[in-house]
ROPANU-902494 format. One record per atom (N, C-alpha, C): residue in one letter; atom name; y negated, x, z. Coordinates in steps of 0.2 Angstrom, whole numbers, plus 5000, padded with zeros to 4 digits. Layout:
! residues N
residu	atome	py	px	pz
A	CA	Y	X	Z
...
This chain:
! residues 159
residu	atome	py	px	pz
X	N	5006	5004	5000
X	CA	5000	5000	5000
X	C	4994	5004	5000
X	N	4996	5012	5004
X	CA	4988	5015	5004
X	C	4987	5016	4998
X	N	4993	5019	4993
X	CA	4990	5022	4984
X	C	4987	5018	4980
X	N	4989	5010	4981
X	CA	4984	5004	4980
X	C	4978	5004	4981
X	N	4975	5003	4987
X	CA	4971	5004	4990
X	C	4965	5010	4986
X	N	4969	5016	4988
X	CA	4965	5021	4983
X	C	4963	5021	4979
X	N	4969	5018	4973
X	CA	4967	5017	4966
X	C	4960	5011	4965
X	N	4960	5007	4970
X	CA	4954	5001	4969
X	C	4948	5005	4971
X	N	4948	5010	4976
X	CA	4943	5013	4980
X	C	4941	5018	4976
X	N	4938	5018	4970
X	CA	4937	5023	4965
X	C	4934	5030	4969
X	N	4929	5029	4974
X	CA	4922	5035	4975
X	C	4927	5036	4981
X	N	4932	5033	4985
X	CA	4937	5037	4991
X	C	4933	5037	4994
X	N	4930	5032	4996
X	CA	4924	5033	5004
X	C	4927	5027	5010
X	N	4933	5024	5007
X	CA	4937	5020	5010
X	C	4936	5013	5010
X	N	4931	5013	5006
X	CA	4929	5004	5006
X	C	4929	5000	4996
X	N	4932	4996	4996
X	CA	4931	4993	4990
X	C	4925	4988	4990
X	N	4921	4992	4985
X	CA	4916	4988	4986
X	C	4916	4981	4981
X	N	4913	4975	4981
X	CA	4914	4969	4973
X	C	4914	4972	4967
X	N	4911	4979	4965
X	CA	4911	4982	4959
X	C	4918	4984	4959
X	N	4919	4989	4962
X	CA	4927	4993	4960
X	C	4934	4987	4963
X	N	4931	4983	4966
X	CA	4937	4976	4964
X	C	4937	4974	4956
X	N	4931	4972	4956
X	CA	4931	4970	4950
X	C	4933	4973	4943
X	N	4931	4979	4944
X	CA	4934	4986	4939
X	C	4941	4986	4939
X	N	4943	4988	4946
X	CA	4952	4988	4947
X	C	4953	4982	4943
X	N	4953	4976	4944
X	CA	4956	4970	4941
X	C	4955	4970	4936
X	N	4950	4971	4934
X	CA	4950	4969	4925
X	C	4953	4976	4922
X	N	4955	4981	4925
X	CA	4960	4986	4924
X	C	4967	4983	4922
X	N	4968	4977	4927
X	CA	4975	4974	4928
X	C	4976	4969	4924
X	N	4971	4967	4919
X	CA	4970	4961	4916
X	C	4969	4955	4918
X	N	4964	4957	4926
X	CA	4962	4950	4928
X	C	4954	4950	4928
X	N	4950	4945	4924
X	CA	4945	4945	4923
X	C	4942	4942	4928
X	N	4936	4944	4931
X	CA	4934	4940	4937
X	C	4923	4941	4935
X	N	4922	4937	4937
X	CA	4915	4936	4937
X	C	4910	4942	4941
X	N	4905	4943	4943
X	CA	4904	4944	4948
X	C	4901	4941	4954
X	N	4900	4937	4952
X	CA	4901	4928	4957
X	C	4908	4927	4961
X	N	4913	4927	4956
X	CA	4919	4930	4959
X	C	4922	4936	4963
X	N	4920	4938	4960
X	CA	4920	4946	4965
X	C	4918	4946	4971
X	N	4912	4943	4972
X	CA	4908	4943	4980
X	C	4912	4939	4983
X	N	4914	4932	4978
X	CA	4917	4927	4983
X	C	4924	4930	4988
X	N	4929	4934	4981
X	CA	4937	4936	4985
X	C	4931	4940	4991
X	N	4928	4945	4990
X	CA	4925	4951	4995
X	C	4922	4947	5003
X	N	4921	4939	5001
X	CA	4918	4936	5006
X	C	4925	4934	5010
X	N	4928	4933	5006
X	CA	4935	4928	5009
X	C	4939	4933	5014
X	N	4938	4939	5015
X	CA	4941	4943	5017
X	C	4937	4947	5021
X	N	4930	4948	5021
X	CA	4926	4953	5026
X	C	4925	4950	5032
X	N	4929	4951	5036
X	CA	4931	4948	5043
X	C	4925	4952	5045
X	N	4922	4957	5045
X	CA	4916	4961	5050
X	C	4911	4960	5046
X	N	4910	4958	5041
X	CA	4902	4955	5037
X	C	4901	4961	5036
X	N	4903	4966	5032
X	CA	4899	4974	5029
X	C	4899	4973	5023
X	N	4902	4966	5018
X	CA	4900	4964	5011
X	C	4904	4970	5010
X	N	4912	4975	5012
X	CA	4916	4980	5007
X	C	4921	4977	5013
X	N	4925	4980	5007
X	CA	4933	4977	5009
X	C	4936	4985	5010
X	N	4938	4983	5019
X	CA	4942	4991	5020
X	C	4950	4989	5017
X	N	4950	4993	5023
X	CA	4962	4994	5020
X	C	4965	4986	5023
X	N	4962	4986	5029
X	CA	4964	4980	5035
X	C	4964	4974	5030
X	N	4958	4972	5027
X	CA	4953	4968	5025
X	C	4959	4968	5017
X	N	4960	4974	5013
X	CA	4963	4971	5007
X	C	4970	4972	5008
X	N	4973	4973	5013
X	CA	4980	4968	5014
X	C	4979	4961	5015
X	N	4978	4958	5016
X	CA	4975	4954	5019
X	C	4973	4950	5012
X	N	4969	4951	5007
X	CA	4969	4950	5000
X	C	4974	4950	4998
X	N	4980	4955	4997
X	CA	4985	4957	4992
X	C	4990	4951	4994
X	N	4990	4948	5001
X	CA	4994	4943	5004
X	C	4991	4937	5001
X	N	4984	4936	5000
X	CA	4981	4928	4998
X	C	4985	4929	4992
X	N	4985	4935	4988
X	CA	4985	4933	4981
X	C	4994	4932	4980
X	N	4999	4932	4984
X	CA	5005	4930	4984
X	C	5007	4935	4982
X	N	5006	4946	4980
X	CA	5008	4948	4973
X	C	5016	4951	4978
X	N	5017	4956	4973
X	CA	5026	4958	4974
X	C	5024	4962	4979
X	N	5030	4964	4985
X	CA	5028	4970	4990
X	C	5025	4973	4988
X	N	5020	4977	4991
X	CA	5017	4982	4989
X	C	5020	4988	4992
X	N	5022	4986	4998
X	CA	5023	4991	5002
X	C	5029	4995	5000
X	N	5035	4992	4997
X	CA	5039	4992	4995
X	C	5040	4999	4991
X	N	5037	4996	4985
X	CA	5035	5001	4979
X	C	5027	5002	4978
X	N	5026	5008	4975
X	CA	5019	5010	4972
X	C	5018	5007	4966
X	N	5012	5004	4964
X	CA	5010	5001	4958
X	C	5004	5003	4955
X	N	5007	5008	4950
X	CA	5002	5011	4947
X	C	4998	5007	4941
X	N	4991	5008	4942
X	CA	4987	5004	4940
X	C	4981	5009	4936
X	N	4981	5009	4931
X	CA	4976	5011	4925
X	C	4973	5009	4920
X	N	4970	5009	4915
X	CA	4967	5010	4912
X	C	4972	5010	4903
X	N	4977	5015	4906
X	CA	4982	5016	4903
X	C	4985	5008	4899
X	N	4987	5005	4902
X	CA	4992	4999	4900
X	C	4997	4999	4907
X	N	5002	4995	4905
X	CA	5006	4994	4909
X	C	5013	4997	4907
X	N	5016	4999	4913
X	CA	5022	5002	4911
X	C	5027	4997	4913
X	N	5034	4999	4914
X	CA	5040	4990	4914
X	C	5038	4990	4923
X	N	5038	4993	4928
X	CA	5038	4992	4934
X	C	5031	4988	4934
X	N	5024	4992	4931
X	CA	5018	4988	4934
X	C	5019	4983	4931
X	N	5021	4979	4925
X	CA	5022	4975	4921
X	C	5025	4968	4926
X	N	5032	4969	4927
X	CA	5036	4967	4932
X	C	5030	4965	4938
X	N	5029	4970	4941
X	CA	5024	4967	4948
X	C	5017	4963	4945
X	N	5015	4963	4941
X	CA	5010	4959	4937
X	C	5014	4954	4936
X	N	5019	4950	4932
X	CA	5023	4945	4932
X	C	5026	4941	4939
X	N	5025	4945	4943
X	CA	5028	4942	4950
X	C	5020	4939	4955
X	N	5015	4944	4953
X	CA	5010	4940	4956
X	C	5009	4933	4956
X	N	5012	4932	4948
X	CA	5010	4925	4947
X	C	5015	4922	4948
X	N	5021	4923	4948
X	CA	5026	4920	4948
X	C	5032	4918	4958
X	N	5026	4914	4958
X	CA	5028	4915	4966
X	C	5035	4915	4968
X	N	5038	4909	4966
X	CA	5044	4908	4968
X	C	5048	4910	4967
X	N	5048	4918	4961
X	CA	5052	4920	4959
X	C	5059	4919	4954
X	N	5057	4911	4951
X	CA	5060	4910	4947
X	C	5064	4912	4938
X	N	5059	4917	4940
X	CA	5056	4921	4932
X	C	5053	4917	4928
X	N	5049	4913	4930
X	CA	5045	4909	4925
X	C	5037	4907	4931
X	N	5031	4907	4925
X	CA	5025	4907	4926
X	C	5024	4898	4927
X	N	5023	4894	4932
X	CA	5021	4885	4929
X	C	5014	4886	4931
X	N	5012	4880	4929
X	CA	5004	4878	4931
X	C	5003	4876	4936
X	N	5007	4875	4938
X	CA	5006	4874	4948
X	C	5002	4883	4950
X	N	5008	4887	4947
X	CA	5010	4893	4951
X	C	5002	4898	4949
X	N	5002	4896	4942
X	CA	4995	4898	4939
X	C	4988	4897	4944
X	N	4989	4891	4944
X	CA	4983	4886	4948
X	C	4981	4890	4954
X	N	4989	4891	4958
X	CA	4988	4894	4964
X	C	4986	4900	4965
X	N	4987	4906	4961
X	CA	4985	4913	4963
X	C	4979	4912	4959
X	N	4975	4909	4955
X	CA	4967	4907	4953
X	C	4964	4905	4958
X	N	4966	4900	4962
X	CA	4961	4896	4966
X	C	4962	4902	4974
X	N	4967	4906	4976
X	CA	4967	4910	4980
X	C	4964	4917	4978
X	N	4961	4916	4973
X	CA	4957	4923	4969
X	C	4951	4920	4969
X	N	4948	4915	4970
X	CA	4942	4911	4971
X	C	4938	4907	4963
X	N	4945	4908	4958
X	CA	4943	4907	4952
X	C	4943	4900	4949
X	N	4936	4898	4949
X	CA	4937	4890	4948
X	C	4941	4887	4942
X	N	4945	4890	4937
X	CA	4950	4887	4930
X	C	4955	4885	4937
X	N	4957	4888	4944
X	CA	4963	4888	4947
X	C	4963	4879	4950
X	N	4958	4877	4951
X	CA	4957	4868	4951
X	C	4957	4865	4948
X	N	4956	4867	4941
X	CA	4955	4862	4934
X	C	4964	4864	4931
X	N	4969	4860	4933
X	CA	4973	4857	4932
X	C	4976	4860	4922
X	N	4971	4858	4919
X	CA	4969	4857	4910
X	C	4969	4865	4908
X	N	4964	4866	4913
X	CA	4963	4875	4912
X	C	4969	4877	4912
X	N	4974	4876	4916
X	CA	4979	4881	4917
X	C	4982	4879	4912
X	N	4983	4873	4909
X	CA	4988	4870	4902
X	C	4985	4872	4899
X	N	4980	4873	4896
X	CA	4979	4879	4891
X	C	4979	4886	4890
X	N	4977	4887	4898
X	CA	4981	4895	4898
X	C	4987	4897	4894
X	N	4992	4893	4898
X	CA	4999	4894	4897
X	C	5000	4893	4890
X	N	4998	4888	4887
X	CA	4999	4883	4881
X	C	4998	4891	4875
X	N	4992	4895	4878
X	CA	4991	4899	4873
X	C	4995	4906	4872
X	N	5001	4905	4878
X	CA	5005	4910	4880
X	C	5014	4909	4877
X	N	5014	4902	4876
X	CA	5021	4900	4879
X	C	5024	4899	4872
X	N	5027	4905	4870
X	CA	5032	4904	4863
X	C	5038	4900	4861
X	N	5039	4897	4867
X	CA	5046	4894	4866
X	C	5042	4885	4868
X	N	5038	4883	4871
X	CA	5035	4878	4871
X	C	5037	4874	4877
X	N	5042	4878	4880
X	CA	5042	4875	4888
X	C	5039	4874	4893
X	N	5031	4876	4892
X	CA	5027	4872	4897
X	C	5025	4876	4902
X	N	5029	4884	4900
X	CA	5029	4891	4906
X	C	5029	4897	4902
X	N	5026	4901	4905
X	CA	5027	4909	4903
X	C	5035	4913	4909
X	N	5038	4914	4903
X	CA	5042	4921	4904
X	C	5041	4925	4906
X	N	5044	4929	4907
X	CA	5042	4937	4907
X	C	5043	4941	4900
X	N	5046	4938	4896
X	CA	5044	4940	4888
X	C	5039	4937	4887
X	N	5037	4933	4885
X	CA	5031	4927	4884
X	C	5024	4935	4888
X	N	5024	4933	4893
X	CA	5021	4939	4900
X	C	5020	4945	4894
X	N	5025	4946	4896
X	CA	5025	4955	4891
X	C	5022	4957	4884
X	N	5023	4952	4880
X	CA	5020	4951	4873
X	C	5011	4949	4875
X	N	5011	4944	4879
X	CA	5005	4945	4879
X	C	4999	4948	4881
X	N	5004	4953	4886
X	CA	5000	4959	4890
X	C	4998	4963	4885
X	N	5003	4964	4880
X	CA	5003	4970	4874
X	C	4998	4972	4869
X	N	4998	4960	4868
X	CA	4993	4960	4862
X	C	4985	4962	4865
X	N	4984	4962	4871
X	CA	4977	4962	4875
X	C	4976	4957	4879
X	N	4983	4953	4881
X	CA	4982	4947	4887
X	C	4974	4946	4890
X	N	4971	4951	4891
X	CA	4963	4949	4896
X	C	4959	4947	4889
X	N	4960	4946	4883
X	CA	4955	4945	4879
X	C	4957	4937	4876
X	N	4963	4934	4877
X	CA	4967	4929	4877
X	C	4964	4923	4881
X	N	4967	4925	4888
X	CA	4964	4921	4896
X	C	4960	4926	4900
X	N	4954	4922	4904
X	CA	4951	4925	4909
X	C	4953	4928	4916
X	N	4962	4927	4916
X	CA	4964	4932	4921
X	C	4971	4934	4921
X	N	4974	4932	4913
X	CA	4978	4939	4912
X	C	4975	4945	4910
């Protein structure tokens, strides 16, 4: 969890500020506002310093449902994704761990990210809808993967 941690803490002064959230994530392919930014950064700054320590972005990593962190290191760049990051990015969204992405599931790690598409129901059907090759109603983890490749953050505002 601390090599996470680092990698969001770009200047390693120990605090993620709304910017280097916001950088890291659109790194990961999640697009977020800077409206959004401050909101996750409010959701979480229990001591009012407007930066998110180590304490503070466990405590995030939890809202957002993603895969252990602590477990394995999830290496996070600029680079693209490799099959582990890829996989752990699949599972953030993927709570139940059924190997498939629904609109509930969608809904839910949006509206815990403070992203308003995660309450409009339609937004997420369209999200999916622009993801889902076989027409089931859900992204896979092929569906997932194909779309990461093609540039998924250019598709939806938070793959």
């Amino acid at each position: 969890m601390a090599s996470v941690f680092a990698t969001f803490d770009k200047n390693g002064d120990g605090f993620i500020t709304k910017q280097e959230l916001k950088e890291s994530l659109k790194n990961i392919r999640i697009s977020v506002t800077e409206a959004e930014a401050e909101e996750m950064v409010a959701k979480v700054d229990s001591n009012g310093d407007g930066l998110i320590d180590f304490e503070e972005f466990k405590i995030l990593c939890r809202t957002m449902g993603g895969a252990d962190l602590e477990a394995e290191e999830i290496k996070i760049d600029s680079g693209g994704f490799g099959g582990d990051e890829l996989r752990d990015a699949f599972e953030v969204f993927d709570r139940d761990r059924d190997g498939l992405i629904t609109v509930e599931e969608l809904g839910s790690v949006l509206s815990s990210l403070g992203l308003k598409e995660g309450k409009r129901m339609e937004d997420c059907k369209e999200m999916i809808r622009k993801v889902d090759a076989d027409g089931d109603g859900m992204v896979n983890f092929d569906e997932f993967r194909t779309m990461m490749r093609n540039g998924g953050g250019k598709l939806l505002p938070v793959f």
